[in-house]
N, CA, C and O atoms as CSV, one atom per row, in Angstrom:
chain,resi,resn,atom,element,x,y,z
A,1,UNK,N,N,-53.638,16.328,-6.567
A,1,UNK,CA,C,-52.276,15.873,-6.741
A,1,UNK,C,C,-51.368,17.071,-7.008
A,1,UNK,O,O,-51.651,17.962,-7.808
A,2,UNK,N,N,-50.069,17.014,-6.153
A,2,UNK,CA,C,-49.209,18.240,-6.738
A,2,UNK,C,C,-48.707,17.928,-7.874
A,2,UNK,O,O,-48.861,16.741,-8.161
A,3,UNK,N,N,-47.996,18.748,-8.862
A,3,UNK,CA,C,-47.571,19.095,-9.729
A,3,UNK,C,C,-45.943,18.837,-9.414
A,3,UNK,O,O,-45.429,19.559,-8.559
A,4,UNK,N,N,-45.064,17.757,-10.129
A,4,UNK,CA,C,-44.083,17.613,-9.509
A,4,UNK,C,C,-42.970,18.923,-10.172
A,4,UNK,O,O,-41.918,19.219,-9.606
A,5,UNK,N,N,-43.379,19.483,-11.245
A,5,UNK,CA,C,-42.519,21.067,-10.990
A,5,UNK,C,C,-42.543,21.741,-10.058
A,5,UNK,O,O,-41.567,22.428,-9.758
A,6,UNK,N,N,-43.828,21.728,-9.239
A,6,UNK,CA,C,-43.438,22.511,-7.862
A,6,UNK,C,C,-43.128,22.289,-6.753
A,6,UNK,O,O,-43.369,22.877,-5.699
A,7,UNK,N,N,-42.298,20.976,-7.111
A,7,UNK,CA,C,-41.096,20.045,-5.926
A,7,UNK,C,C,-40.272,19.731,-6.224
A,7,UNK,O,O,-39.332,19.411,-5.496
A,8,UNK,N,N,-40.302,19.695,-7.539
A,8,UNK,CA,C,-38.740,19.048,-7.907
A,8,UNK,C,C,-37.892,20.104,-9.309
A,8,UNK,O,O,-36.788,19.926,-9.825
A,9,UNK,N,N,-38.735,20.975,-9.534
A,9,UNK,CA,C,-38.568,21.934,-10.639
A,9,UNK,C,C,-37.359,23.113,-9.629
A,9,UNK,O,O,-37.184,23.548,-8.492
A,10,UNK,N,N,-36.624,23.188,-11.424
A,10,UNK,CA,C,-35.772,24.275,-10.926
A,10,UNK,C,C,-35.573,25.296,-11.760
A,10,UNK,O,O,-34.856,25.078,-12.737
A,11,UNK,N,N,-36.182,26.709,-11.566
A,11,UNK,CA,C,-36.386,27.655,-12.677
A,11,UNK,C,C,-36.152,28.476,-12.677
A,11,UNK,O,O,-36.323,28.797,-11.502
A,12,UNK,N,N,-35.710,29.528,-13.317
A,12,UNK,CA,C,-35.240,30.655,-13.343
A,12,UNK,C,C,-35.742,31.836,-14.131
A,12,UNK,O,O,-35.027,32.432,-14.936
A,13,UNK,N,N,-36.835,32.115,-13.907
A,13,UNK,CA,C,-37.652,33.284,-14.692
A,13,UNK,C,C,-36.772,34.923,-14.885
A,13,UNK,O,O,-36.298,35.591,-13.965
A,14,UNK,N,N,-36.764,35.111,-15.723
A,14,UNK,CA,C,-36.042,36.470,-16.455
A,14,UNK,C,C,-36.407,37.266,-17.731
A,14,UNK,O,O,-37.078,36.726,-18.611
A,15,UNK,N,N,-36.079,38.233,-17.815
A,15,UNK,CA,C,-36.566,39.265,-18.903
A,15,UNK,C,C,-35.578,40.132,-19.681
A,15,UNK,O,O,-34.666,40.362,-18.886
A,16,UNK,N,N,-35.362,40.614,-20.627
A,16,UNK,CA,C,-34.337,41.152,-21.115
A,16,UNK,C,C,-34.407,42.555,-20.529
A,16,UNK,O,O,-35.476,42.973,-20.084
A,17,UNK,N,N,-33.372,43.248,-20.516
A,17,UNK,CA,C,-33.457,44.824,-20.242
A,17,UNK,C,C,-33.645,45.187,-18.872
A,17,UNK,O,O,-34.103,46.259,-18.475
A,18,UNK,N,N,-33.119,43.861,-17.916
A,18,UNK,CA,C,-33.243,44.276,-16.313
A,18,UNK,C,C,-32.073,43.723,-15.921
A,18,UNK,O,O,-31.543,42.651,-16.214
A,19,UNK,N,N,-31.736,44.651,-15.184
A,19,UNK,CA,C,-30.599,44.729,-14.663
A,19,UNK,C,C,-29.923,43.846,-13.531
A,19,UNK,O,O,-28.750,43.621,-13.234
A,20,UNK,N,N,-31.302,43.387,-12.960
A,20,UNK,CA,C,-30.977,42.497,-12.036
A,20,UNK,C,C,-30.921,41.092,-12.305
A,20,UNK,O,O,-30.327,40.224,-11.666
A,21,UNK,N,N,-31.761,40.966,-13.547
A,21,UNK,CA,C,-31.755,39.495,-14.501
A,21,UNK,C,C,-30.135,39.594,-15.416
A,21,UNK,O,O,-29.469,38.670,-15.883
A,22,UNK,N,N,-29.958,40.590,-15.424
A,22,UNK,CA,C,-28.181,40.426,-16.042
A,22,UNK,C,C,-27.166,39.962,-14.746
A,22,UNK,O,O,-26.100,39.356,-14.853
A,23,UNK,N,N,-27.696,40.339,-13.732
A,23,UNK,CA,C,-26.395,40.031,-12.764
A,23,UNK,C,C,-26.646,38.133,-12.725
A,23,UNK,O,O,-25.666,37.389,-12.689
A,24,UNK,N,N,-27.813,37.693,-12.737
A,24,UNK,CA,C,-28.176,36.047,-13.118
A,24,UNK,C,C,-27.287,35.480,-14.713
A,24,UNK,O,O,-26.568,34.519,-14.984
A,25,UNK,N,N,-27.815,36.665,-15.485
A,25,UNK,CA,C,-27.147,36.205,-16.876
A,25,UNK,C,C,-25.669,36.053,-16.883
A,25,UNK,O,O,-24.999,35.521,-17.768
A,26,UNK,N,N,-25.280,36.553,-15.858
A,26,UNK,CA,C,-23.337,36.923,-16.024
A,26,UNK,C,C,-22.793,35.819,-15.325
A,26,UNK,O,O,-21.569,35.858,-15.198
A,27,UNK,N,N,-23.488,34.669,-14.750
A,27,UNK,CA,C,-22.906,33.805,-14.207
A,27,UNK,C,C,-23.556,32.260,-14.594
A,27,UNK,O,O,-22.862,31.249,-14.700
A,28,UNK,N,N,-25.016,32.309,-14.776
A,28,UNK,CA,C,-25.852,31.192,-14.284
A,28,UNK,C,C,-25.498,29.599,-15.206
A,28,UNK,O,O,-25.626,28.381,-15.082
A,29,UNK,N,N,-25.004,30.589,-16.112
A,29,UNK,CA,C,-24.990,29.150,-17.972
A,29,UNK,C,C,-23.642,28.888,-17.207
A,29,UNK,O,O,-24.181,28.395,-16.216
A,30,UNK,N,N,-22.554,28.848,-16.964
A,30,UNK,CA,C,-21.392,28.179,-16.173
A,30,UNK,C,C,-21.926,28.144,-14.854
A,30,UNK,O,O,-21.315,27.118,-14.554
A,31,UNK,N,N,-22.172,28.249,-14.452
A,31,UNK,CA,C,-22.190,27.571,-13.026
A,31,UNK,C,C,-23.519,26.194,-13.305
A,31,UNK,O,O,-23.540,25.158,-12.640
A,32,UNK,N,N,-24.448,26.505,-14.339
A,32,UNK,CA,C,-25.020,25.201,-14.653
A,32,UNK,C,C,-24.191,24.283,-15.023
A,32,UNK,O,O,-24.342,23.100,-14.717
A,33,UNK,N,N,-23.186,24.745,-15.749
A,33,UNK,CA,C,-22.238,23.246,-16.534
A,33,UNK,C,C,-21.487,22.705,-15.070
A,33,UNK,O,O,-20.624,21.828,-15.039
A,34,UNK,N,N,-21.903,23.276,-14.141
A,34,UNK,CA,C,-20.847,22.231,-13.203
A,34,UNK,C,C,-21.508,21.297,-12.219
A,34,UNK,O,O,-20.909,20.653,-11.359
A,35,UNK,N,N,-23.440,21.290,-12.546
A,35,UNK,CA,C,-24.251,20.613,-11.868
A,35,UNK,C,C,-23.977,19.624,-12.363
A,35,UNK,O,O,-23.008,19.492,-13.111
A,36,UNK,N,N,-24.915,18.556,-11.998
A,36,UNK,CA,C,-25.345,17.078,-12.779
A,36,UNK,C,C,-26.408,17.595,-13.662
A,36,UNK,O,O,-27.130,18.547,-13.363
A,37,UNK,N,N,-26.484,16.810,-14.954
A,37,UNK,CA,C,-27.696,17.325,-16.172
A,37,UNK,C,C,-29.208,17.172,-15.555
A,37,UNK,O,O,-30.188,17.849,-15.870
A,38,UNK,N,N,-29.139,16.004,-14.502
A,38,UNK,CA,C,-30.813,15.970,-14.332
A,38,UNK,C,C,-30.444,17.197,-12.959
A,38,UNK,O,O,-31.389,17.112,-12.176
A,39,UNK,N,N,-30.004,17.652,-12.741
A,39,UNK,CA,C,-30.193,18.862,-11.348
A,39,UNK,C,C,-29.970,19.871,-11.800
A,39,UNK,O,O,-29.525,20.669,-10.974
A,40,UNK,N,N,-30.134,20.448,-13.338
A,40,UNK,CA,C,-29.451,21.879,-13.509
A,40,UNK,C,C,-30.876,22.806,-13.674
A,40,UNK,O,O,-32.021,22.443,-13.402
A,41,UNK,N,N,-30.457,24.031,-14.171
A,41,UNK,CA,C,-31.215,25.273,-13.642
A,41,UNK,C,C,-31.523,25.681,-14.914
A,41,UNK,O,O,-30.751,26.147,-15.751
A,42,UNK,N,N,-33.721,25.302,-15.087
A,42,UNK,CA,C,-33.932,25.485,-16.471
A,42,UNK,C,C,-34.117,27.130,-16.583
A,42,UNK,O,O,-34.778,27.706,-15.718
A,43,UNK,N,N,-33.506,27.875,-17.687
A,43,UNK,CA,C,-33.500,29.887,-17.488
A,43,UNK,C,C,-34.868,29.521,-18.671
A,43,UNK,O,O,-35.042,28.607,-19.477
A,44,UNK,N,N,-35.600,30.632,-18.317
A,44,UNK,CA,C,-37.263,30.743,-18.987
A,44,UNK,C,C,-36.910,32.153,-18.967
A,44,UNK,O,O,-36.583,32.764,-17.949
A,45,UNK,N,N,-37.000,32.700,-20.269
A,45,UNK,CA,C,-37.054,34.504,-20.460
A,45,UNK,C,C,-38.862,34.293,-20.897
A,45,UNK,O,O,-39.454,33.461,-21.584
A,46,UNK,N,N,-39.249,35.344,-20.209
A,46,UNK,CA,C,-40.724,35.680,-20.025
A,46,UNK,C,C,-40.331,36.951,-20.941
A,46,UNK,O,O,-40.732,37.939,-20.325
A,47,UNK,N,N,-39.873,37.248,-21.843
A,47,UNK,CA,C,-39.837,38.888,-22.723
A,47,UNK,C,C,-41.006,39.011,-23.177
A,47,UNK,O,O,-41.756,39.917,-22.813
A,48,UNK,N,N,-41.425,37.821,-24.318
A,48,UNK,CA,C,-42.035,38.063,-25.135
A,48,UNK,C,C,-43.882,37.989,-24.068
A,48,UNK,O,O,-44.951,38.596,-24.114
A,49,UNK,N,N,-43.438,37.169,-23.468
A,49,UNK,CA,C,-45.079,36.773,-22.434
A,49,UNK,C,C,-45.284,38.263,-21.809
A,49,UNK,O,O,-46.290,38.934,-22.037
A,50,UNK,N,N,-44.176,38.705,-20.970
A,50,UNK,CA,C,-44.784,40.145,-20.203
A,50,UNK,C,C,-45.479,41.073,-21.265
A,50,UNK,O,O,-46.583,41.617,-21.237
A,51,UNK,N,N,-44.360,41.081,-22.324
A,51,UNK,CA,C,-44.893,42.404,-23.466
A,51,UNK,C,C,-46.085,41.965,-24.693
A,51,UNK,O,O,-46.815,42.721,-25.334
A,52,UNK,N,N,-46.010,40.884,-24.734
A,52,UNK,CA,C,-47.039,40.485,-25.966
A,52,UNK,C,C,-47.961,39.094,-25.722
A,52,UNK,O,O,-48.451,38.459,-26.656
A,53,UNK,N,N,-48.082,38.799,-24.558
A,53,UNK,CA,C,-48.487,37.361,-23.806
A,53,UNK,C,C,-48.405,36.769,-24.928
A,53,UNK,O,O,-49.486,36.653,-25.504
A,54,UNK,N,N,-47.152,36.181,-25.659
A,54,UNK,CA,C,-46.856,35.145,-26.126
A,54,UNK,C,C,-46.209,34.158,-25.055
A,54,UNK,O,O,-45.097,34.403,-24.586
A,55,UNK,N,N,-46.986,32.967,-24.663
A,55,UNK,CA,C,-45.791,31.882,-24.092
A,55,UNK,C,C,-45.118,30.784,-24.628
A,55,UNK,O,O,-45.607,29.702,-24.953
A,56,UNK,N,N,-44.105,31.103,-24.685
A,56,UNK,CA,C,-43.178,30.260,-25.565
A,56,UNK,C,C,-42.725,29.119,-24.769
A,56,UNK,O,O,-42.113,28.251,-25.391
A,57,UNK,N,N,-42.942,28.917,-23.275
A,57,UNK,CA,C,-42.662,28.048,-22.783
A,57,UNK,C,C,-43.937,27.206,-21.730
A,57,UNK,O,O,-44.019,27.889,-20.709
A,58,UNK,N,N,-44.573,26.425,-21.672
A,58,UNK,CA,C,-45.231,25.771,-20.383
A,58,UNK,C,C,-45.478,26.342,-19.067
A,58,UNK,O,O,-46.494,26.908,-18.665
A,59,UNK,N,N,-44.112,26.040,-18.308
A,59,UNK,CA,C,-44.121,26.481,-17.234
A,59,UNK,C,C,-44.544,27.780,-17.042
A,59,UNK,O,O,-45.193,28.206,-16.086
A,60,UNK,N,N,-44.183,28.321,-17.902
A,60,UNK,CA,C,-44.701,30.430,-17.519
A,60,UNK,C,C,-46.111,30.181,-17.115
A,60,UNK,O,O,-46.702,30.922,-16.329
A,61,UNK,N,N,-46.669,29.080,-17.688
A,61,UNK,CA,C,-48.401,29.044,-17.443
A,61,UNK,C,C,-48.608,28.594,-16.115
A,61,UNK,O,O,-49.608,28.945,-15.489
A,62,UNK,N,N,-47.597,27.720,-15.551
A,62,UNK,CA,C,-47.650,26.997,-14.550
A,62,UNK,C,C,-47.305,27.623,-12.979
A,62,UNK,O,O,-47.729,27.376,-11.849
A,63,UNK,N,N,-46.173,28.688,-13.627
A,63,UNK,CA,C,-45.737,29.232,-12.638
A,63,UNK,C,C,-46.223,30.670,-12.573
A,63,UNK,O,O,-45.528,31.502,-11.988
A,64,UNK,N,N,-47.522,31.056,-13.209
A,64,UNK,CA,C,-47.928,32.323,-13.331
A,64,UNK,C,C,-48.413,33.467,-12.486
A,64,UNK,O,O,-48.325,34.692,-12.567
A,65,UNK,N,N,-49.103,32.388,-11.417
A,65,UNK,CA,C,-49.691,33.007,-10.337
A,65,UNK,C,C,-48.411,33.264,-9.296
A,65,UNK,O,O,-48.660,33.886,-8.263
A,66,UNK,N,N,-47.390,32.918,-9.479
A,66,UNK,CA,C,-46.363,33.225,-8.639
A,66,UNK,C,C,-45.176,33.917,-9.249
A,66,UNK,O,O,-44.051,33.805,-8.763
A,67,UNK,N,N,-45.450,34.664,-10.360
A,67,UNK,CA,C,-44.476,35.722,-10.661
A,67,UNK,C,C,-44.928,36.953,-11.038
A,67,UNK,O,O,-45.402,37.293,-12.122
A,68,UNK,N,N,-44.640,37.938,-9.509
A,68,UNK,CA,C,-44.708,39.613,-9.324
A,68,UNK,C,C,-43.721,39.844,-9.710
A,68,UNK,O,O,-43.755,41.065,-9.863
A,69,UNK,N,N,-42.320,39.334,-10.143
A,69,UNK,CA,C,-41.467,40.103,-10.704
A,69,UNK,C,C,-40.061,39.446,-10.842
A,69,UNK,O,O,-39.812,38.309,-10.439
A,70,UNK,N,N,-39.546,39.923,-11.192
A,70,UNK,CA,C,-38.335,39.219,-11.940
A,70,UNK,C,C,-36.674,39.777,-11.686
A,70,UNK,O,O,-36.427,40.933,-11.342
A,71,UNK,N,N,-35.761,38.870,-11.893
A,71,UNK,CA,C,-35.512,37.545,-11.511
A,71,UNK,C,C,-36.377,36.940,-10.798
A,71,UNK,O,O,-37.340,37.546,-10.327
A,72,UNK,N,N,-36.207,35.862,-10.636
A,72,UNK,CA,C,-36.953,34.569,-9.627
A,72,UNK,C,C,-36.629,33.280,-10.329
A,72,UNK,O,O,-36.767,32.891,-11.488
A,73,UNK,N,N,-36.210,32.818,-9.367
A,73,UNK,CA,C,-35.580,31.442,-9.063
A,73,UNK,C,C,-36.101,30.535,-8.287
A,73,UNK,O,O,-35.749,30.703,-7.119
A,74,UNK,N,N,-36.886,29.521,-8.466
A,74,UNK,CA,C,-37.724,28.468,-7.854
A,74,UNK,C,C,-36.773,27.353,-8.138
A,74,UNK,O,O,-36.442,27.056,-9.286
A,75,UNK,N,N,-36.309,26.697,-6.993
A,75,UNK,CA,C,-35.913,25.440,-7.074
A,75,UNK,C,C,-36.446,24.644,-5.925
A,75,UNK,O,O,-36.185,24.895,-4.748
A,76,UNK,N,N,-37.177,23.710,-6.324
A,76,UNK,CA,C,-38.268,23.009,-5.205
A,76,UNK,C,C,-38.922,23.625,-4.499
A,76,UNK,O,O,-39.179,24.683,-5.073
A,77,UNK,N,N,-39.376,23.590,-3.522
A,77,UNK,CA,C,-40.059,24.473,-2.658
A,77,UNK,C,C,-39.312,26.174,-2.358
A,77,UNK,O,O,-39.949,27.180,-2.047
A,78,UNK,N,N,-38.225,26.099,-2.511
A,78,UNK,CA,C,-37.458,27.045,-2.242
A,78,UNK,C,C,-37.957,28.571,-3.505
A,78,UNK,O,O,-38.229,28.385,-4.691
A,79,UNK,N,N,-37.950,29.832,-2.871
A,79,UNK,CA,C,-37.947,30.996,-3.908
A,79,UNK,C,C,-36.779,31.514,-3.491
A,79,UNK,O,O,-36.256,31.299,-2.397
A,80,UNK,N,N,-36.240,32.408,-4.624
A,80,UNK,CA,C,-35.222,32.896,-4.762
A,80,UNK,C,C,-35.478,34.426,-5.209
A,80,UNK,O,O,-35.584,34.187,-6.412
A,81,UNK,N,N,-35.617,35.526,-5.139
A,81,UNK,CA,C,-36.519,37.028,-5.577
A,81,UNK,C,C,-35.123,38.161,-5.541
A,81,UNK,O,O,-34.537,38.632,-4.566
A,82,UNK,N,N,-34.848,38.390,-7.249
A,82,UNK,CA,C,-34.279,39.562,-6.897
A,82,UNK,C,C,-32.561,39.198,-7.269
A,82,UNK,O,O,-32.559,38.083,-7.791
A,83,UNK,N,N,-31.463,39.619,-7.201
A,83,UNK,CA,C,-30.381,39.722,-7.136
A,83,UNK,C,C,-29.673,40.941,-6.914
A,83,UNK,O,O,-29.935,41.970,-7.537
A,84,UNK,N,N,-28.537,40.830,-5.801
A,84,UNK,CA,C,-28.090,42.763,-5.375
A,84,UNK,C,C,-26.257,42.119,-6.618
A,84,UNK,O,O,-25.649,42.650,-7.547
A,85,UNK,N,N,-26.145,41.183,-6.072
A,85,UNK,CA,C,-24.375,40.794,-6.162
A,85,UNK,C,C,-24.462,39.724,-7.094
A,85,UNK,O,O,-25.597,39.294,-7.304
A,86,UNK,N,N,-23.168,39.010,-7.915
A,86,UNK,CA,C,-23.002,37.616,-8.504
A,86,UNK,C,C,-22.284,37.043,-6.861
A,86,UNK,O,O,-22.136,35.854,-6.580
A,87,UNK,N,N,-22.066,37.736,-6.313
A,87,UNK,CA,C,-21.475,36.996,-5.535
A,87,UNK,C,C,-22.547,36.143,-4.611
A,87,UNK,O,O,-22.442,34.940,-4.372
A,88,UNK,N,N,-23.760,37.145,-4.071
A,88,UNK,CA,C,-24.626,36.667,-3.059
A,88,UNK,C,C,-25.663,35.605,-3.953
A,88,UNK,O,O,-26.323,34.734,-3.387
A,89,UNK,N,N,-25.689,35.835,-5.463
A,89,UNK,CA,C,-26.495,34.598,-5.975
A,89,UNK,C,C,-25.954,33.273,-5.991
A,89,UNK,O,O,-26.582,32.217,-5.918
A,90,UNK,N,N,-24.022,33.545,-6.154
A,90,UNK,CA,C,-23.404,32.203,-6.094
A,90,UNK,C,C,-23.273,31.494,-4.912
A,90,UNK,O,O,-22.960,30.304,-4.953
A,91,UNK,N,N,-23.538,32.257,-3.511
A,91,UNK,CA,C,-23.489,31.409,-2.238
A,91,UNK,C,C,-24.753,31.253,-1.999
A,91,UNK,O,O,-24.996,30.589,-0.991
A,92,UNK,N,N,-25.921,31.767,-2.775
A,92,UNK,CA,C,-27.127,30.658,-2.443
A,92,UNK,C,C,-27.141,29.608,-2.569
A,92,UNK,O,O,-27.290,28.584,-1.902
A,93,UNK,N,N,-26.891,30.036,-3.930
A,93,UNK,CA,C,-27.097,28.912,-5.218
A,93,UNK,C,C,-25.933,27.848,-4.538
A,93,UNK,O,O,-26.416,26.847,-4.009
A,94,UNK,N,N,-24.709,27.958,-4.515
A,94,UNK,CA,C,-23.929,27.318,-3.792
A,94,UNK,C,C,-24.529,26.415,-2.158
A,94,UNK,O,O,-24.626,25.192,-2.067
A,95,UNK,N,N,-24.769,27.150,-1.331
A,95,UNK,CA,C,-25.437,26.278,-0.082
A,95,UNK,C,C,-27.216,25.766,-0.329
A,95,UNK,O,O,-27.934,25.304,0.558
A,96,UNK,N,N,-27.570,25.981,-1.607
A,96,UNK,CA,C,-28.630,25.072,-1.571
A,96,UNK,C,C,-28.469,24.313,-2.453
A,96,UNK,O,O,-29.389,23.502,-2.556
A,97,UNK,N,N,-27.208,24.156,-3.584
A,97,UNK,CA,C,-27.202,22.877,-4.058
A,97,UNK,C,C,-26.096,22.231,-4.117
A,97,UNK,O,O,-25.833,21.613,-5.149
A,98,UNK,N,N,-25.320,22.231,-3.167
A,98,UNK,CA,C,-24.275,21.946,-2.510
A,98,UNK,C,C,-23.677,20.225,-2.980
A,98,UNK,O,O,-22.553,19.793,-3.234
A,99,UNK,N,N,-24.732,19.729,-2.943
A,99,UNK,CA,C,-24.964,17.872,-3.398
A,99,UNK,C,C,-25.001,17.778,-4.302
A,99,UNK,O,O,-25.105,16.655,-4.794
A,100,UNK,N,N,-24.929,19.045,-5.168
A,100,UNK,CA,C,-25.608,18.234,-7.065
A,100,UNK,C,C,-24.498,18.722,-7.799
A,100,UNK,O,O,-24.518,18.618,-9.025
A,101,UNK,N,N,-23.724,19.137,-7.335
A,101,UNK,CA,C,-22.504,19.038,-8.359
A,101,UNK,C,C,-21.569,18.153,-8.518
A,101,UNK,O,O,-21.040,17.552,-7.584
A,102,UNK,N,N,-21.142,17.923,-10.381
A,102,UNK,CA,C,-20.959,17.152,-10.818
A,102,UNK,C,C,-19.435,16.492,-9.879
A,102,UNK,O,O,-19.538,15.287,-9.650
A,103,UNK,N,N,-18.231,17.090,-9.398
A,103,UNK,CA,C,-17.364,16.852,-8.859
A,103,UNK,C,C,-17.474,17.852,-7.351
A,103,UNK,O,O,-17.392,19.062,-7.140
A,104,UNK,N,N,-17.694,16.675,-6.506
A,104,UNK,CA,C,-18.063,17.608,-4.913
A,104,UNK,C,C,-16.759,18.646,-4.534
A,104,UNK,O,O,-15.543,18.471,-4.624
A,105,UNK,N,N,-17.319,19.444,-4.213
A,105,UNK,CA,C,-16.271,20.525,-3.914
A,105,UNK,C,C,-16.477,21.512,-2.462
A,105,UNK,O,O,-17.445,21.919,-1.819
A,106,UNK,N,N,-15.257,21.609,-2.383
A,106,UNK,CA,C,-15.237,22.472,-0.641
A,106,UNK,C,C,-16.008,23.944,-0.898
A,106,UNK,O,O,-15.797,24.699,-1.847
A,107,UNK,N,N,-16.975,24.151,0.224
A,107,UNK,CA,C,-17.615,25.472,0.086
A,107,UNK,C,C,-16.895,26.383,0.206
A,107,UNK,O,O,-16.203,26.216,1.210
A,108,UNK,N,N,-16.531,27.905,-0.636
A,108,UNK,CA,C,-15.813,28.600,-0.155
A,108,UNK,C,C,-16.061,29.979,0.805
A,108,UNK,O,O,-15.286,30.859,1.179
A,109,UNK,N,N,-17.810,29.699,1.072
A,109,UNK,CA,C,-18.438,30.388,1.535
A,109,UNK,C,C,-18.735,29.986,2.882
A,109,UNK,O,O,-19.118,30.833,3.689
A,110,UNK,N,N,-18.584,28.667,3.238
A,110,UNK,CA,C,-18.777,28.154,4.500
A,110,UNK,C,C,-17.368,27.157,4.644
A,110,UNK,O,O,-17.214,25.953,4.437
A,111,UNK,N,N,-16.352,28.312,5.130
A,111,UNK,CA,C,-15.074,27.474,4.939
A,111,UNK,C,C,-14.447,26.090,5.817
A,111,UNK,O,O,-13.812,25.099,5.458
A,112,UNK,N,N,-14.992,26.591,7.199
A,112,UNK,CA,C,-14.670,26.248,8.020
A,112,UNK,C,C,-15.209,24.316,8.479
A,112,UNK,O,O,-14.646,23.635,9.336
A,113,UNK,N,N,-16.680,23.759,7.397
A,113,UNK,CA,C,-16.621,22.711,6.878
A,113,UNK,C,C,-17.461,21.891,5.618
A,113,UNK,O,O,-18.336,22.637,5.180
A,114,UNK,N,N,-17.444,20.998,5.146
A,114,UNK,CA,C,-17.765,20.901,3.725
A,114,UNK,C,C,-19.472,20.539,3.358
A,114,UNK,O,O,-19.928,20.007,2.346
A,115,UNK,N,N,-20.248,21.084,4.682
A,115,UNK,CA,C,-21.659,20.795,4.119
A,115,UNK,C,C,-22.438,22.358,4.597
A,115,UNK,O,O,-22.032,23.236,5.359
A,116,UNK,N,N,-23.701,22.250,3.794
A,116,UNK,CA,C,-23.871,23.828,3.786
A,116,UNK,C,C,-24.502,23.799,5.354
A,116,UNK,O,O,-25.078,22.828,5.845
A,117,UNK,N,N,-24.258,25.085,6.021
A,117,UNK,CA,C,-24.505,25.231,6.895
A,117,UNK,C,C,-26.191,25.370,7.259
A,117,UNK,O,O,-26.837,24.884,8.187
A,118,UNK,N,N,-26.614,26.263,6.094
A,118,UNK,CA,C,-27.446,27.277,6.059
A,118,UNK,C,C,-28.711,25.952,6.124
A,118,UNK,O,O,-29.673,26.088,6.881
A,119,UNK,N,N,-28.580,24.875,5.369
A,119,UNK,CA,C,-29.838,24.315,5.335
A,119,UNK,C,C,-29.474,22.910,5.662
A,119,UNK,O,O,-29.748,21.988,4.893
A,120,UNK,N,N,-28.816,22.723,6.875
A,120,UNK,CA,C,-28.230,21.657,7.864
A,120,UNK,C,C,-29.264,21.591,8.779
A,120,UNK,O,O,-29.890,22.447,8.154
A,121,UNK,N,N,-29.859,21.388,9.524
A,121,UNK,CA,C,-30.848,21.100,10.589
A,121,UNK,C,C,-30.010,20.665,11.648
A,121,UNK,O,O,-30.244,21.158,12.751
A,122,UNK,N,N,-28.895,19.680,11.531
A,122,UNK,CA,C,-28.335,18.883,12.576
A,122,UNK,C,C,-27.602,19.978,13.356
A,122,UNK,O,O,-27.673,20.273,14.549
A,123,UNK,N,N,-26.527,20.755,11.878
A,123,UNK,CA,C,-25.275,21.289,12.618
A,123,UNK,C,C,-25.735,22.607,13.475
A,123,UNK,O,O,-26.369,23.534,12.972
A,124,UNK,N,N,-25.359,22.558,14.720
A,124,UNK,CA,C,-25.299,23.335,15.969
A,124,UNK,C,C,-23.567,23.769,16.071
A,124,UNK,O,O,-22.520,23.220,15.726
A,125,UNK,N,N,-24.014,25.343,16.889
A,125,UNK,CA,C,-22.569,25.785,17.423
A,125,UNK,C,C,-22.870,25.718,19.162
A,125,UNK,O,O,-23.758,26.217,19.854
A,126,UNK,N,N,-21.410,24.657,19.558
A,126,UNK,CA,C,-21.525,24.503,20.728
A,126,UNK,C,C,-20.072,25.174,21.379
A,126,UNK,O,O,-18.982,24.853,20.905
A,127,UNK,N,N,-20.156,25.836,22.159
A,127,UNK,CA,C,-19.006,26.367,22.700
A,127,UNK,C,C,-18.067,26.994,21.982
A,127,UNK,O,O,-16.866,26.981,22.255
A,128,UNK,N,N,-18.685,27.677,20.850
A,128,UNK,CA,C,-17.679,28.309,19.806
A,128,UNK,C,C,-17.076,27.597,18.279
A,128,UNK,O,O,-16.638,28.147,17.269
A,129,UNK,N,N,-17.225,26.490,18.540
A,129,UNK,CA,C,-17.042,25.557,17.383
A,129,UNK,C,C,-18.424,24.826,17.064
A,129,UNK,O,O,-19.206,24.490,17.954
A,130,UNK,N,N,-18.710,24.555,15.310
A,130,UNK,CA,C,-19.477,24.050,15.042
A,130,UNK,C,C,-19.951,22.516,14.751
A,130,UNK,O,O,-19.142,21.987,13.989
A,131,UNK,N,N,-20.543,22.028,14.959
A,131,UNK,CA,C,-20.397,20.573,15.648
A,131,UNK,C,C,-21.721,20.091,14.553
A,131,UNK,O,O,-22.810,20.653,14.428
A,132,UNK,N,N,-21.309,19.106,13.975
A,132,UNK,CA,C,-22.422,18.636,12.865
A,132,UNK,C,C,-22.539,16.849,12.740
A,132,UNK,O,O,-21.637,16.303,12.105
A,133,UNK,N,N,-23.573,16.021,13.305
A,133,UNK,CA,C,-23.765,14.933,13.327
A,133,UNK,C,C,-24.882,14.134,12.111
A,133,UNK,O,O,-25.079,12.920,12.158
């Protein structure tokens, strides 16, 4: 039987003193307050587990065999590895959870129409314009 954290879990593994887990820290706690409460993004600091294998949380046990390194962001099947920008984490994060915010809102990353492009299956570009059924 799967483990429904690793389908329906949404996590965010981090560590203090990395730089790339601060560019996550500088945005992630507000942009959670604008999900729905059952769709938001649980943050797990692994500090104390990397340096002293204390686990203070479950999941670190669960999700162990799948963290080489940090940031990382698992939301359902989906991985997330790394951060360069706040900007390029907010248009992930933005076109993959596009549906779960609390008041629906126009993408400002995919302007041109209001569902994410990136993980659409339907929408095709036909003749220069994008066409979504």
């Amino acid at each position: 039987m799967i483990n429904p954290n690793y389908t329906e879990g949404r996590f965010l593994f981090i560590v203090d003193d990395c730089p790339h887990c601060a560019v996550w820290k500088k945005f992630i706690r507000q942009f959670n307050m604008q999900l729905k409460p059952n769709k938001r993004i649980k943050i797990i600091d692994c500090t104390s587990y990397d340096m002293y294998d204390i686990c203070s949380d479950p999941v670190i046990k669960l999700y162990e065999d799948k963290l080489d390194g940090y940031p990382v962001l698992f939301i359902g099947d989906s991985r997330k590895d790394g951060a360069e920008s706040v900007e390029e984490c907010k248009a992930w994060l933005f076109t993959r959870l596009f549906n779960d915010f609390i008041f629906q809102q126009r993408n400002p990353y995919l302007p041109t129409i209001a569902k994410p492009l990136l993980f659409n299956k339907i929408c095709r570009w036909l003749r220069g314009r994008l066409i979504c059924e």
